[in-house]
C-alpha positions in Angstrom: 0.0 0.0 0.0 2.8 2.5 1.1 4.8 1.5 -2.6 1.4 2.2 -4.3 1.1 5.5 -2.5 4.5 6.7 -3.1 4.3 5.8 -6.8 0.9 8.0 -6.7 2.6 10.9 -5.3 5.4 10.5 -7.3 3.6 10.8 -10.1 1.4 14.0 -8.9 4.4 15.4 -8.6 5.5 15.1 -12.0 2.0 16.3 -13.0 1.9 19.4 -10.7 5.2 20.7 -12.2 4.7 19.9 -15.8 1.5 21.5 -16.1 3.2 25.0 -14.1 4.9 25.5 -16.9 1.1 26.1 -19.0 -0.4 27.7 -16.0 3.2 30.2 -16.3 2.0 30.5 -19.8 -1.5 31.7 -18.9 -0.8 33.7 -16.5 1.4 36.1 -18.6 -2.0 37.1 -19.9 -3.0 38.6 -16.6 0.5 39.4 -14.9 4.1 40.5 -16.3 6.6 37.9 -15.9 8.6 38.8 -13.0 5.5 40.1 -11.0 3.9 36.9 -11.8 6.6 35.0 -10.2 7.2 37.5 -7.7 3.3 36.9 -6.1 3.4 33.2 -7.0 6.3 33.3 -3.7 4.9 35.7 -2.3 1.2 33.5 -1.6 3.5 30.1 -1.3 6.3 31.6 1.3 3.4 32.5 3.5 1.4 29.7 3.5 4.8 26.9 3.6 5.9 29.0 6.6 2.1 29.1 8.2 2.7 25.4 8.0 6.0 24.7 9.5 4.9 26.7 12.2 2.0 24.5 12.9 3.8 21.7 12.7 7.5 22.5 13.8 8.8 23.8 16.8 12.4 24.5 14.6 11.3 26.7 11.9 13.2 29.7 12.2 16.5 30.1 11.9 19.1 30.5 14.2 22.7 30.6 13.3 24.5 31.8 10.2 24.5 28.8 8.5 20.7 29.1 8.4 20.8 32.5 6.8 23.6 31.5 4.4 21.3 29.2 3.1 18.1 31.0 3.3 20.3 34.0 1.0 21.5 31.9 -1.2 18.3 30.1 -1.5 16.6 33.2 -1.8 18.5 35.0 -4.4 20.0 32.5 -6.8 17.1 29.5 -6.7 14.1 31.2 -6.7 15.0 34.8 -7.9 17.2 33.9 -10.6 15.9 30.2 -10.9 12.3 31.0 -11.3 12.3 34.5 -11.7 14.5 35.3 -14.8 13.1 32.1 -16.0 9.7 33.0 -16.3 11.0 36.2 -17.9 13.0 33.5 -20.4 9.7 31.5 -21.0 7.9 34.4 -22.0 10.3 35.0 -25.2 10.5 31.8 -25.7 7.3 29.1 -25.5 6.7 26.2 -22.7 7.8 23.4 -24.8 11.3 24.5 -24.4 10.9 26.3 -21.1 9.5 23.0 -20.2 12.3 20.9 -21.7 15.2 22.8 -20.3 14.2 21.8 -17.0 15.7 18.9 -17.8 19.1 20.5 -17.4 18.7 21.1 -13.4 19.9 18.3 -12.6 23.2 18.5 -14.6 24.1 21.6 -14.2 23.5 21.0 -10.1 25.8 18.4 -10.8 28.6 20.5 -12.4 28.0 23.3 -9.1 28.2 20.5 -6.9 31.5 19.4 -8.3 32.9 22.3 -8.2 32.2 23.1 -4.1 31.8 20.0 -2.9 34.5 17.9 -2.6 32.6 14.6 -1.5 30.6 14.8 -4.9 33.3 14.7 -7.2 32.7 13.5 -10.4 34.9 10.7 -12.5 36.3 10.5 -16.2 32.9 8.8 -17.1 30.3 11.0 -15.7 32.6 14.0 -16.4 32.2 12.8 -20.2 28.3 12.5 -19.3 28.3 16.0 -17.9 29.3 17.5 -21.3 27.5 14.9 -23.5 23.9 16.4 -21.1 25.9 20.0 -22.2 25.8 18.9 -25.7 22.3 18.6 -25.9 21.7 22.0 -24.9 23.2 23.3 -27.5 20.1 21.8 -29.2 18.2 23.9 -27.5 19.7 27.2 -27.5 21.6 27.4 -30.9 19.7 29.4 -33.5 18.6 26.9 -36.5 19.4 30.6 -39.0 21.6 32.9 -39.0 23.0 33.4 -35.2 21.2 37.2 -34.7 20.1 38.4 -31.3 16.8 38.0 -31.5 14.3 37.8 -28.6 13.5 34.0 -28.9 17.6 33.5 -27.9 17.6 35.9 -25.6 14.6 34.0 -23.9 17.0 31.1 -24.3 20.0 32.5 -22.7 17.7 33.7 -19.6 16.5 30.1 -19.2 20.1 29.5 -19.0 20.9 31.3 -16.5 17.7 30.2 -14.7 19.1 26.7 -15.4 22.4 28.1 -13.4 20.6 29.6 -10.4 18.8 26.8 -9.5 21.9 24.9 -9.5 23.8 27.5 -7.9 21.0 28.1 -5.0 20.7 24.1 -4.8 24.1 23.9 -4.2 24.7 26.7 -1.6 21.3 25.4 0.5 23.4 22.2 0.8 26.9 23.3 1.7 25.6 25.8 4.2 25.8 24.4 7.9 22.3 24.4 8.7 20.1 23.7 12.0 16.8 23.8 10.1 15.1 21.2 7.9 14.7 21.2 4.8 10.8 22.8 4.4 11.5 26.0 6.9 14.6 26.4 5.3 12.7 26.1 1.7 9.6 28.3 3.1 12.1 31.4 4.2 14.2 31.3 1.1 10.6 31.8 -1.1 9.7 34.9 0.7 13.5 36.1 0.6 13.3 35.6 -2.9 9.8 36.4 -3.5 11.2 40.5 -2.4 14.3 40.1 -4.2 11.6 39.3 -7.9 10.2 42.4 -6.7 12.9 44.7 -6.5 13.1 42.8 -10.1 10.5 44.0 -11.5 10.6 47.4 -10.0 13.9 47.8 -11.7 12.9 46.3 -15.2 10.2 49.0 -15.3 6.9 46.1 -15.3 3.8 47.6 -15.7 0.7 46.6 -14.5 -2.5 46.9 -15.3 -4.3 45.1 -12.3 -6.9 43.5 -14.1 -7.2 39.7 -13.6 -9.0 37.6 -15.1 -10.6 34.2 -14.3 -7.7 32.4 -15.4 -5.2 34.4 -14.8 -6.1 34.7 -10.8 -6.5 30.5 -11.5 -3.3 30.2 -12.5 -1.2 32.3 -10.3 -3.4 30.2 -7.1 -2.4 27.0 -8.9 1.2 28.3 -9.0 0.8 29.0 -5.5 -0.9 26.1 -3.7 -0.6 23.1 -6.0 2.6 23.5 -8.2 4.8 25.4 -4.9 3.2 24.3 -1.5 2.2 20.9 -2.5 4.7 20.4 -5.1 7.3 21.1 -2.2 6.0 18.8 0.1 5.3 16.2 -1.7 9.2 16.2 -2.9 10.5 16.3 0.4 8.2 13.9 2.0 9.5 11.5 -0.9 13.3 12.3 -0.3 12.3 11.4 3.4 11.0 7.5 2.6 13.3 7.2 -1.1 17.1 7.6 -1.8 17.3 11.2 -4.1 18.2 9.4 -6.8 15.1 8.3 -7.1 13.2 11.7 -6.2 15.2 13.0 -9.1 13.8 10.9 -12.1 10.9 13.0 -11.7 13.2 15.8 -13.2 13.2 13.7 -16.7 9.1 13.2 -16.1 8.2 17.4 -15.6 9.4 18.1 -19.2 7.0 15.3 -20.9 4.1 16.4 -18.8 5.3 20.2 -19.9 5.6 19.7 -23.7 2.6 17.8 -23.7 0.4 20.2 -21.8 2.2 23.1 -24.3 1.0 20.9 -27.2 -2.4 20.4 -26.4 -3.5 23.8 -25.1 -1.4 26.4 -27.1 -0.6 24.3 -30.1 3.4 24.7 -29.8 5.6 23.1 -31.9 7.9 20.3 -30.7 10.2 20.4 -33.2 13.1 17.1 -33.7 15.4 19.4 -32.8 13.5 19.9 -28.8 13.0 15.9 -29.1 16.9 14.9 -29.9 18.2 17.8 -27.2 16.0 16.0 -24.6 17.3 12.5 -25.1 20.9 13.9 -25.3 20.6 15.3 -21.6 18.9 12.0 -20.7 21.8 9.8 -21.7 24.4 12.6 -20.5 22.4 11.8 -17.1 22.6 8.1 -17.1 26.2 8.5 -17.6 26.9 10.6 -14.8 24.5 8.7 -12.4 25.3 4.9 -13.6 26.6 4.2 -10.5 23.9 5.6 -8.0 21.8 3.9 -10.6 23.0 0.5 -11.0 23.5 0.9 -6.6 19.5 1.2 -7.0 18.5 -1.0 -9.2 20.7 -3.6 -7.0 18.9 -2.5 -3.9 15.3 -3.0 -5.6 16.0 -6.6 -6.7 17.4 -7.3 -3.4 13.9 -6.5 -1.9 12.0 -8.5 -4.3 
């Protein structure tokens, strides 16, 4: 029963963030980009702290370790993460905002390598890393002539989202920390929910303040289904399941993405989208054969 109920929330999971990516899409009908992001945090960081304080007596922080990695959660992996990536997504289209989340993982991979030393990487998964680097060049190199056009500038700011979350996963793990991982994950969305703020401010966003149906729709489903339940859900399943498991729903979110894109706004998803997304997926098995092969082993033993 407990297998069948994991596999369920696994799978709502999957669904909740693959279908953000259309509801992103809507909601730039109602709200410019970084605003849009900016209240999504802003509705989520209250109501995942409103629950940690229900339920924890440890959910603020204490020491500097927690603050180091409520900043650096904060600013690079929900800021620059989700914030210039929904900027990104609106010059580009949620087939290829959704596919490019499959390059989170990596590129936490490469951070990680880099700061950590007990996750260094070998010949083999270094040779994954850029193989997973080789199919994003699918994605972001211009099929014509190589002009600056808004579609690749959309594609170099879900680049650099790509690099905050890796950079802000990164940080929220080598910061010595006292707090768990949902207060620490509710205080670094408000922080960052100001910081897409000062954001917009700055990029001059105009707003009309008329909402729609949908639009108000999306932005709750942002909120509460795709942030707050999205984040629980993950780290109730990192509690009961190694991560390497957790993290195959990572290759699941852009099927669930490009499909929804499809269906509802009729986008393109071109061979080019398809071979970029197998690319990474290989460049990921390399990297993670070990962990993988380790799991696999562990299942079979259990059968």
């Amino acid at each position: 029963m407990s297998r069948l109920r994991d596999l369920l929330a696994f799978c709502t999971l999957a669904c909740l963030w693959g279908l953000s990516v259309a509801a992103v899409e809507i909601g730039f009908a109602s709200f410019p980009p970084l605003l849009l992001s900016a209240f999504r945090y802003d509705i989520a960081g209250a109501l995942l702290l409103g629950y940690v304080a229900a339920t924890r007596d440890d959910w603020y922080p204490t020491t500097r370790g927690d603050a180091v990695s409520i900043l650096g959660g904060g600013v690079f992996w929900i800021a620059v993460g989700n914030g210039v990536w929904f900027v990104g997504q609106g010059l580009t289209s949620s087939v290829l905002s959704g596919l490019m989340t499959s390059l989170t993982p990596i590129a936490t991979a490469a951070v990680s390598w880099v700061v950590l030393l007990e996750d260094r990487l070998t010949v083999v998964s270094l040779f994954g890393l850029f193989v997973s680097f080789g199919g994003a060049l699918l994605f972001v190199l211009p099929t014509g002539p190589a002009t600056l056009t808004a579609a690749v500038v959309g594609k170099l700011l879900l680049l650099v989202g790509v690099a905050g979350l890796a950079v802000g996963s990164v940080l929220m793990r080598w910061a010595s920390t006292s707090l768990a991982s949902v207060p620490r994950t509710a205080w670094a969305t408000l922080v960052g929910a100001a910081f897409i703020h000062v954001l917009s401010v700055l990029a001059g966003e105009q707003w009309s303040a008329t909402v729609t149906t949908t639009g108000l729709a999306s932005l709750l489903y942002l909120s509460v289904g795709a942030t707050v339940v999205g984040y629980v859900l993950f780290f109730t399943l990192l509690d009961r399941h190694p991560a390497i498991e957790v993290t195959l729903v990572t290759y699941l979110v852009p099927v669930v993405a490009a499909a929804a894109g499809w269906l509802l706004f009729g986008e393109a998803i071109s061979a080019r989208m398809g071979a970029g997304f197998a690319v990474v997926v290989v460049g990921f098995l390399l990297m993670k054969r070990r962990e993988l092969r380790a799991e696999f082993a562990r299942l079979e033993s259990r059968r």
